[in-house]
C-alpha positions as CSV (number, residue, x, y, z in Angstrom):
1,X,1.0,-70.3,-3.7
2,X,1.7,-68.6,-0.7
3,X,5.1,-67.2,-2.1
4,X,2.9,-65.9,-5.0
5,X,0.8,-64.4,-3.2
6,X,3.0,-61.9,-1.2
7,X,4.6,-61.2,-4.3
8,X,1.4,-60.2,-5.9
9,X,1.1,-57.4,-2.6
10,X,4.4,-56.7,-2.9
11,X,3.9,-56.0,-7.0
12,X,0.3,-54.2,-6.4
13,X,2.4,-51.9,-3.3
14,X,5.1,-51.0,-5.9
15,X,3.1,-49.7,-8.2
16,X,1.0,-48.0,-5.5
17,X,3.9,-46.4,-4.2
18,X,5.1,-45.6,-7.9
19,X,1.9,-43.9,-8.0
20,X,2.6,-41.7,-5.0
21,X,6.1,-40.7,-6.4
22,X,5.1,-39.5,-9.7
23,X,2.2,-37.7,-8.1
24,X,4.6,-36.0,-5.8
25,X,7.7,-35.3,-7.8
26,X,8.8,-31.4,-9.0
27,X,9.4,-31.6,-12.2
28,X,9.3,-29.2,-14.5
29,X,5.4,-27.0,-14.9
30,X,3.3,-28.5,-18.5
31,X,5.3,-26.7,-21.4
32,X,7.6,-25.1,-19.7
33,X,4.8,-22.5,-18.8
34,X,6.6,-20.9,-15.6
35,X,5.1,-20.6,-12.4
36,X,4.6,-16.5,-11.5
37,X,3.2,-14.6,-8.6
38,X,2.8,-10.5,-8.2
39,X,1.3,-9.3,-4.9
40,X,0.0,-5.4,-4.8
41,X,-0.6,-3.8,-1.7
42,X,-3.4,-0.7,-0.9
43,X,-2.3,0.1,2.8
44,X,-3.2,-3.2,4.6
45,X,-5.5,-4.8,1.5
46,X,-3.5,-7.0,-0.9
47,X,-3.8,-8.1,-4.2
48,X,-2.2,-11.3,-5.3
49,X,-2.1,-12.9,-8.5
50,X,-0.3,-16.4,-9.4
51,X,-0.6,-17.8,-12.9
52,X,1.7,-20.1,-15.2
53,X,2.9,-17.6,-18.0
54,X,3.7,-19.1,-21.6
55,X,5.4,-17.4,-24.4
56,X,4.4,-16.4,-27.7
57,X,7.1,-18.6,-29.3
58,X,5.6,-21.6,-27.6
59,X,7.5,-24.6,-26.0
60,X,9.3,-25.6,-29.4
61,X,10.8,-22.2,-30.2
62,X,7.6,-21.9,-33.0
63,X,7.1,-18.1,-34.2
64,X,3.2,-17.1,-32.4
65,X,3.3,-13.9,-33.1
66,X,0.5,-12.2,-34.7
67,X,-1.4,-15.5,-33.9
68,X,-2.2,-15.3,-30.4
69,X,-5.1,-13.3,-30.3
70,X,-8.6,-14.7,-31.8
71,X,-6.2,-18.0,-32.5
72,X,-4.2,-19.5,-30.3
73,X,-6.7,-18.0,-27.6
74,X,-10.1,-17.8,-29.6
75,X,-12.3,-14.8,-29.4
76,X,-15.5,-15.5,-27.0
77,X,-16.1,-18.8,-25.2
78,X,-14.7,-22.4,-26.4
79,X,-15.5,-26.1,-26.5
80,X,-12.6,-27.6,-24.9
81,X,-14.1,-30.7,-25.6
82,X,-13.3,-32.3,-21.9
83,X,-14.3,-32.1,-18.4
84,X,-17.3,-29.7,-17.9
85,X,-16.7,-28.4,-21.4
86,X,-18.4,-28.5,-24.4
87,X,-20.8,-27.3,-26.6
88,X,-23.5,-26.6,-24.3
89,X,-21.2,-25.5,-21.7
90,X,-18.3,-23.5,-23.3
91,X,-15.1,-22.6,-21.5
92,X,-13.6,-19.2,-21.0
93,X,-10.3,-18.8,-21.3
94,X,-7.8,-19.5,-18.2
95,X,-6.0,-16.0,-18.4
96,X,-2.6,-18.0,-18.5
97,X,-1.3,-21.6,-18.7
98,X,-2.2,-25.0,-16.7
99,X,-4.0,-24.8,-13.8
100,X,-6.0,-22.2,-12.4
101,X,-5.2,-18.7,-12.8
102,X,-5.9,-17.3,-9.3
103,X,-6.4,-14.3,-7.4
104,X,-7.1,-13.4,-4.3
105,X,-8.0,-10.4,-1.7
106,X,-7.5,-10.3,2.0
107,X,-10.3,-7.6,2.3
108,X,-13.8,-7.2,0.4
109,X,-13.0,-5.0,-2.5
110,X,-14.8,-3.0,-5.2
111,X,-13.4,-4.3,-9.1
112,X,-14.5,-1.8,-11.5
113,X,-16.9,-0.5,-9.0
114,X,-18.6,-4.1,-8.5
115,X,-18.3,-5.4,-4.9
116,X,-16.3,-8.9,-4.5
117,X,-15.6,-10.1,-0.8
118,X,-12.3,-11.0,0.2
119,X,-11.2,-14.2,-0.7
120,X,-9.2,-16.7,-3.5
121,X,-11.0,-17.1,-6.9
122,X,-10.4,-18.2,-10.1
123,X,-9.4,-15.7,-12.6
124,X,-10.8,-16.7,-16.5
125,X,-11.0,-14.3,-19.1
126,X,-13.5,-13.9,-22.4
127,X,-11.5,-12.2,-24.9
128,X,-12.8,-10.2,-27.6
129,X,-12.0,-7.5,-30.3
130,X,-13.1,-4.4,-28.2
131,X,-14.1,-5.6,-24.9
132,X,-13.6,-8.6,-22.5
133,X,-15.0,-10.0,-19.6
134,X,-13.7,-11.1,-16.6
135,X,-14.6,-13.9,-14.2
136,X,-13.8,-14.3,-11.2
137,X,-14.8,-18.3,-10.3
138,X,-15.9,-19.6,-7.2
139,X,-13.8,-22.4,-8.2
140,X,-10.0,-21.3,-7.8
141,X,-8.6,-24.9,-7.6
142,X,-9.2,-26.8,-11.1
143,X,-6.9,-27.1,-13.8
144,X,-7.3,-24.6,-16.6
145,X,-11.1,-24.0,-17.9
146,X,-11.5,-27.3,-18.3
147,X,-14.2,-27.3,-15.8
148,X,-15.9,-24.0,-15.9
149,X,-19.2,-23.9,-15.0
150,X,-21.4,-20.2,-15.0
151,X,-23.0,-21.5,-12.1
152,X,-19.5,-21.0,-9.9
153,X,-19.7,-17.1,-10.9
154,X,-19.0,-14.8,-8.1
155,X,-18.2,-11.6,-10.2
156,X,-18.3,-10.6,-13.8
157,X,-17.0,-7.3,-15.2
158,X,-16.2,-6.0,-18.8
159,X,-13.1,-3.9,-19.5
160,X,-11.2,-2.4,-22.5
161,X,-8.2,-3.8,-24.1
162,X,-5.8,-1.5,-25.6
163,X,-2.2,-1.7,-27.2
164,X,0.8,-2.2,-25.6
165,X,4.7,-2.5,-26.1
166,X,5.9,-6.5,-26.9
167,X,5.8,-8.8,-24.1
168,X,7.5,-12.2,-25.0
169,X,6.1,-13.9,-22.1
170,X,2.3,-13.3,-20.4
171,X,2.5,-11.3,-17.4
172,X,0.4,-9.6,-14.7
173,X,1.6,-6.4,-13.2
174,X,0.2,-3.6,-11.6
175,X,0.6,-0.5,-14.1
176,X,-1.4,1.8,-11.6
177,X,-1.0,2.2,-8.0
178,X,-2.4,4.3,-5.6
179,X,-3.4,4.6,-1.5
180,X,-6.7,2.9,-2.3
181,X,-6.9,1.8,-5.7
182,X,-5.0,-0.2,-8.2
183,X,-5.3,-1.4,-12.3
184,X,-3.7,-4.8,-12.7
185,X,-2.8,-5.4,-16.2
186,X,-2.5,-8.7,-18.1
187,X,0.2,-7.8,-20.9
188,X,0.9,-10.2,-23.4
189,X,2.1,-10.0,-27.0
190,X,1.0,-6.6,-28.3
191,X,-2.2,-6.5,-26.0
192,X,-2.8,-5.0,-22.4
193,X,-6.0,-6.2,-20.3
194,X,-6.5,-3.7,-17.7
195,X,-8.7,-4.8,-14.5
196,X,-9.5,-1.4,-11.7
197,X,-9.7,-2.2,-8.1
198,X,-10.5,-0.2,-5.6
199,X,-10.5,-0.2,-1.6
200,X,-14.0,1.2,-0.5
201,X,-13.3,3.3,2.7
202,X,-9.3,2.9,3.3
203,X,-9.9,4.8,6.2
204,X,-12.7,2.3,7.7
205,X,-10.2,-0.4,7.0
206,X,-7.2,1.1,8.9
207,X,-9.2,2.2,11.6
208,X,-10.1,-1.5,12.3
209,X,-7.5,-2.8,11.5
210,X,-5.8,0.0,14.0
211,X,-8.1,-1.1,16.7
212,X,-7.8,-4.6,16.5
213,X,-4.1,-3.9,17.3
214,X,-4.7,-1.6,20.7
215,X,-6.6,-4.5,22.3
216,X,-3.6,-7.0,22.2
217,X,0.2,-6.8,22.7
218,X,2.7,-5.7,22.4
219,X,0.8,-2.3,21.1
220,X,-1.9,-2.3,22.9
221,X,0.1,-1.8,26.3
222,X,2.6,0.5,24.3
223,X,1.1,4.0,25.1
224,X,2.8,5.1,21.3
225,X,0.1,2.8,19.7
226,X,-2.6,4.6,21.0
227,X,-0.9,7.7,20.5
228,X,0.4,6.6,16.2
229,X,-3.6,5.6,15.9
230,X,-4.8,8.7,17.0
231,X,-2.7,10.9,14.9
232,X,-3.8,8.6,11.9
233,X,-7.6,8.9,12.7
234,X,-6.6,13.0,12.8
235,X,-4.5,12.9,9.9
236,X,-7.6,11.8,7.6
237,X,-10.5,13.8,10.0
238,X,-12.3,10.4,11.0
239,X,-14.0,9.2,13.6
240,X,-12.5,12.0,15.8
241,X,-14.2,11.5,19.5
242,X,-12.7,8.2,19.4
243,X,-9.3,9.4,17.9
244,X,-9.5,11.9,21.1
245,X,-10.2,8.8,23.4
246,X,-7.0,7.2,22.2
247,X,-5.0,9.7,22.3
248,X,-5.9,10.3,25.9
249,X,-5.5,7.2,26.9
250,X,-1.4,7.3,25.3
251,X,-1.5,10.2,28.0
252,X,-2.8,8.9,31.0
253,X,-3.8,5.4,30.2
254,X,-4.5,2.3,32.7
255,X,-1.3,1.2,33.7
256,X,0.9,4.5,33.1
257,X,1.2,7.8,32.7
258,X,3.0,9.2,29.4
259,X,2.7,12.9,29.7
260,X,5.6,13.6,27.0
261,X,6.2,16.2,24.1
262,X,4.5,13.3,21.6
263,X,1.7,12.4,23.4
264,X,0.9,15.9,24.6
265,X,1.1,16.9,20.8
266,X,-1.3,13.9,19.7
267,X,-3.8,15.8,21.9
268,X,-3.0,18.8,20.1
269,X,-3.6,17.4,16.9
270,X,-7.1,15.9,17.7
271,X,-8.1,19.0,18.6
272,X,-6.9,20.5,15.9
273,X,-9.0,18.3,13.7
274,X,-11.7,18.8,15.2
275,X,-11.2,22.7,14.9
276,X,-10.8,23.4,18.5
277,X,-7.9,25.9,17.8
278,X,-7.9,27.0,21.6
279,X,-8.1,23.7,23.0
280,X,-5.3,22.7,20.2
281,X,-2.5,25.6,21.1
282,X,-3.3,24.9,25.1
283,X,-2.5,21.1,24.6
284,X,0.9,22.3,22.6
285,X,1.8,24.4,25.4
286,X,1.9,21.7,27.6
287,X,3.4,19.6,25.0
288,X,6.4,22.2,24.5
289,X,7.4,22.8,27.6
290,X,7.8,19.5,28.3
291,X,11.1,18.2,29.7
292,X,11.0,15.8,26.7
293,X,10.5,18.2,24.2
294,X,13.4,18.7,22.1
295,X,15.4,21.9,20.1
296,X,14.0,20.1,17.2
297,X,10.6,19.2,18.3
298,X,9.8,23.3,19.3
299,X,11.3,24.3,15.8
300,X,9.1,22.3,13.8
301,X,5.8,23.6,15.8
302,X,6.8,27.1,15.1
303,X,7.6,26.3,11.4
304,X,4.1,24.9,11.5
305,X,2.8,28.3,12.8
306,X,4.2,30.2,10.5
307,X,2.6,28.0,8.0
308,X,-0.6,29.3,9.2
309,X,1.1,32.5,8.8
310,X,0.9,33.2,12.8
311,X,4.4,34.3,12.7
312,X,3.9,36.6,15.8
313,X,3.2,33.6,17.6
314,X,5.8,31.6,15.8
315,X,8.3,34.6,16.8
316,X,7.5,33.7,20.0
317,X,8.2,29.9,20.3
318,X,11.2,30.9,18.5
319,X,12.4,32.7,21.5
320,X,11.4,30.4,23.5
321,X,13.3,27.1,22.5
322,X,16.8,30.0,22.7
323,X,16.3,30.1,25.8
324,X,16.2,26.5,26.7
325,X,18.9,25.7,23.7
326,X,21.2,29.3,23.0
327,X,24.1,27.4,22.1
328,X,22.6,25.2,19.0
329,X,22.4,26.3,15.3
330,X,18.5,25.0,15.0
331,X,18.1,27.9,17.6
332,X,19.4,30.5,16.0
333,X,18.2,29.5,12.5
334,X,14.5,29.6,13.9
335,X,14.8,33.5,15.2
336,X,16.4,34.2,12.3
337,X,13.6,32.9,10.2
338,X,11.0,34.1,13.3
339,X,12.5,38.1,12.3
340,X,12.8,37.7,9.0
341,X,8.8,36.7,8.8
342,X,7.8,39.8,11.0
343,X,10.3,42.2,8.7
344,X,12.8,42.3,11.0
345,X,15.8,41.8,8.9
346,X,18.6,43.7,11.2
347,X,18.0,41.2,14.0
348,X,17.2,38.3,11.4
349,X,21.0,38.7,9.9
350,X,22.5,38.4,13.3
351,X,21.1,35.8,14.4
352,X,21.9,33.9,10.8
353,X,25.5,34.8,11.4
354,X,25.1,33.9,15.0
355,X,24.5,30.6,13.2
356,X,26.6,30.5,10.3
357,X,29.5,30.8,13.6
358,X,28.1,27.7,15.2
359,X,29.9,25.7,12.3
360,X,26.2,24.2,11.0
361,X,26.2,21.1,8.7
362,X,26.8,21.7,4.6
363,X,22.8,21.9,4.1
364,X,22.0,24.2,7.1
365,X,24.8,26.6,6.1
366,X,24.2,27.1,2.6
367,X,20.4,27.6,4.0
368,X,21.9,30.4,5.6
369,X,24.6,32.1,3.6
370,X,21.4,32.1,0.5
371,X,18.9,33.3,3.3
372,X,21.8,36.1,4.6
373,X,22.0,37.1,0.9
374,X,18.3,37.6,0.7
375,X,18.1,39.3,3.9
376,X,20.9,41.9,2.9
377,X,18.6,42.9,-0.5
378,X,15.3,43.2,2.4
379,X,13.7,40.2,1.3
380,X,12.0,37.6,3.3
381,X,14.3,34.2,3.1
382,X,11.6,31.9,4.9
């Protein structure tokens, strides 16, 4: 009896164990219905979709096409007959294969200009002739629809199907992309679900996310974070007094003192922004006659000048970086372009020959034989 009864644990911890291992094993996904992911990124906001993708010929090789849409996945909402589902509690569909279809945001987002905090949901679609709706679920973890309820709804939206090129096997891509907005697209067969997200103030969200950096390491004792947030905030003209702040702080902050040709030009730039011109050109000064400004880093503020079309002042900072740097090509090619912009070809050819003898790269000197050539016929080459 005693024997019998260890055996009967022993049996009973088998099949418990058996249990285990089949639960746990990888084996191959329900109908060969592969496992897919496709992440899209909007600056620091991400997009992520992951879905089991079947095919229109189906596990056994069986033709679908032409039957997929309104049969194989029904038009409206179903009785799946188990779990939640049934007739007083139709399913939508899953928007792929097995479990959940999910989808999730790392930032509050606005989907077809309906706001939808960040998070993981589940993805189910309603399919129909000429419109569909989408669902994103509460419920991101159950397998298929099986056990949908409305009640679980955090979002629903209605989109447009349209026609697109044969896809053998459903997929989710991203067929638009932009800085802060995005269409993610369920292709499939002969059809195209298109879904529009956008990021509601990108710049709000870069601007935190900026700011949570500068108050840790390693950038936040780096005076070139303060200094890259600064120019950001200026880049896209927001929140400017504290984009100032910053970048005074790269200049002289707690612990150091970084009074170089970048962070003496982040200044510049603020001010700039703000449309303190005088304030802006005084900071520049400072920042180009720096010891750690370079040939390179003179050149491109007088190109920028003459871009305002201050090209007496560009003339000027031309000059300038010769004297510090006679014997470079960069040099010569900037007072050759500085003369050429205030009609001064005579002096603009020699010093584009004066370059053309410094033995320039390929790109620089066929810059300047074309822009000698020009010059020659007493025409501007800049």
């Amino acid at each position: 009896m005693k024997y019998m009864h260890y055996a009967g644990l022993l049996l009973a911890g088998m099949l418990m164990w058996n249990r285990i291992l089949v639960a746990q094993i990888a084996g191959p996904p329900s109908g060969d219905n592969q496992k897919a992911s496709v992440t899209q990124y909007m600056g620091p906001v991400s997009i992520t979709v992951t879905y089991n993708s079947p095919d229109v010929h189906g596990p056994n090789g069986e033709d679908r096409a032409g039957h997929i849409w309104g049969e194989l996945v029904p038009f409206g909402f179903s009785d799946l007959s188990f779990g939640y589902s049934n007739a007083s509690n139709p399913s939508p569909w899953r928007a792929g294969a097995n479990e959940n279809t999910t989808i999730a945001f790392n930032n509050d987002i606005l989907v077809e200009g309906k706001k939808l905090s960040a998070g993981t949901y589940g993805l189910h679609m309603v399919p129909g002739k000429d419109s569909w709706v989408i669902i994103f679920s509460n419920t991101s973890d159950a397998w298929g629809s099986f056990f949908y309820e409305e009640k679980d709804d955090a979002l629903r939206v209605e989109v447009k199907p349209h026609p697109n090129a044969y896809t053998e096997w459903l997929n989710y891509t991203f067929a638009d992309r932009g800085p802060d907005h995005c269409t993610l697209e369920l292709q499939w067969e002969n059809l195209a679900i298109p879904v529009q997200f956008k990021v509601e103030n990108i710049q709000e969200v870069y601007y935190e996310k900026i700011k949570g950096q500068l108050i840790g390491t390693p950038v936040g004792f780096d005076y070139k974070g303060w200094a890259d947030g600064a120019n950001y905030l200026a880049s896209v003209n927001y929140k400017l007094d504290e984009a100032l702040s910053w970048a005074m702080n790269a200049v002289q902050g707690q612990f150091y003192s970084n009074e170089n040709f970048y962070t003496l030009s982040t200044v510049s730039n603020v001010y700039k922004a703000m449309g303190n011109m005088q304030e802006s050109d005084n900071w520049m000064q400072k920042a180009i006659a720096s010891p750690s400004a370079s040939a390179l880093d003179i050149h491109m503020y007088a190109r920028g000048l003459q871009a305002q079309k201050r090209n007496d002042e560009a003339l000027q900072i031309y000059n300038l970086n010769f004297s510090k740097h006679p014997d470079e090509v960069l040099t010569c090619l900037g007072l050759a372009r500085g003369y050429s912009a205030t009609g001064d070809y005579k002096k603009a050819i020699k010093y584009a020959k004066e370059a053309l003898a410094l033995h320039p790269d390929p790109q620089i000197k066929k810059t300047l034989e074309d822009g000698i050539v020009k010059l020659e016929k007493g025409e501007d080459f800049n």
